[in-house]
N, C-alpha and C positions, 0 to 999 in steps of 0.2 A: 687419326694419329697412329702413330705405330706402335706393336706391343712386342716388336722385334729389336735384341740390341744391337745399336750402331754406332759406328766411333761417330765422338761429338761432333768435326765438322758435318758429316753426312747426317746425323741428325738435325742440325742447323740447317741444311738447305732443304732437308723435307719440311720441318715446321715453316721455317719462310715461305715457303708455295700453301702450305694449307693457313698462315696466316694473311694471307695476298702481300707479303710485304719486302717489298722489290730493293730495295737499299741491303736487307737482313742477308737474300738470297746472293748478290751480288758479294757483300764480306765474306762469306762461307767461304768462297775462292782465294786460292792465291792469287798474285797480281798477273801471274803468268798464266792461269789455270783456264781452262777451256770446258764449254760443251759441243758433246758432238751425239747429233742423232740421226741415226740414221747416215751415216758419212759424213751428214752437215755438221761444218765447225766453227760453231762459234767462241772465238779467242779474246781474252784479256777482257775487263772491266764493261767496255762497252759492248764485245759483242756479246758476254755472259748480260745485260742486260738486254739489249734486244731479243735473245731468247725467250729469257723472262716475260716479258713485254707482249711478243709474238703468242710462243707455244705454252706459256704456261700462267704467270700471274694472271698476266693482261687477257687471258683464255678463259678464265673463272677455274685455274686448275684445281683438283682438291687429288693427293696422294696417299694414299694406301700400301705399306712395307706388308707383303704377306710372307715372305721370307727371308732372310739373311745370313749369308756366310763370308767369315772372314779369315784374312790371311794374310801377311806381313803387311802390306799396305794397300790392299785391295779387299774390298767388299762386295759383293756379289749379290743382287737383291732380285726378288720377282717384286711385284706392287701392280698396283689397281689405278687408275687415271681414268679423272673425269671432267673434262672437260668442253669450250666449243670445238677446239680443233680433235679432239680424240677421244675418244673413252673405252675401257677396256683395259689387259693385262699386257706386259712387258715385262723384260727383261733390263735389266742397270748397272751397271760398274762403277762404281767410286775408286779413286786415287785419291789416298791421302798423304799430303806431304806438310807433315808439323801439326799443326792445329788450323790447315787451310784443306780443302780441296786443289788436287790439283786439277783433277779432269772428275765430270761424270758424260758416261758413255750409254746410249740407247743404241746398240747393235739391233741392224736388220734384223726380225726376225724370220724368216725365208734363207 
C-alpha cells in the first residue's frame, strides 16, 4: 500500500491492482479514460480491462507509490511493480478528471 498522498481516484486504481480486483480498477476510470504504457493505449472500459487482465491484475501485479507529486490535475508518481510481466521501478502520470481517472500514463523510460 502506499504511504504516499494521492487524489482518491488514483488511490482507487492503486488499491484495485493490490486488491486483484478488476471490476474496482476498471470504475476508477472515466468512461473515456485510457491507459497507455509505453505508447500502448488502451481506451475506454474494455480496453482499461484488458490491460488489467494482460499487464497487471490478471499478472499477480502488486504496486508500490514510492513517490508522489501533484498538480492541478496531474500527479506524478515513481512506484515499485511486481509482477509476471515485469518487476522493478517506473515512472506514472495520473489525470484526473472529477472523481474518475481520465488517463494513467507509463512513459518509456529511455
Amino acid at each position: 500500500m502506499s504511504e504516499h498522498s494521492l487524489p482518491a481516484p488514483a488511490q482507487a486504481m492503486v488499491d484495485a491492482i493490490n486488491a486483484a480486483d478488476t471490476e474496482a480498477f476498471v470504475a476508477a476510470f472515466s468512461a473515456d479514460g485510457h491507459v497507455s504504457d509505453w505508447g500502448t493505449v488502451k481506451a475506454g472500459p474494455d480496453g482499461i480491462r484488458s490491460w488489467a487482465e494482460t499487464d497487471a491484475i490478471g499478472a499477480g501485479a502488486r504496486m508500490t507509490v514510492l513517490s508522489a507529486t501533484s498538480g492541478d490535475n496531474t500527479t506524478r508518481i515513481r512506484f515499485a511493480w511486481t509482477s509476471s510481466v515485469f518487476t522493478g521501478e517506473s515512472d506514472g502520470i495520473f489525470v484526473i478528471d472529477g472523481d474518475k481517472l481520465a488517463s494513467f500514463t507509463i512513459p518509456p523510460s529511455h
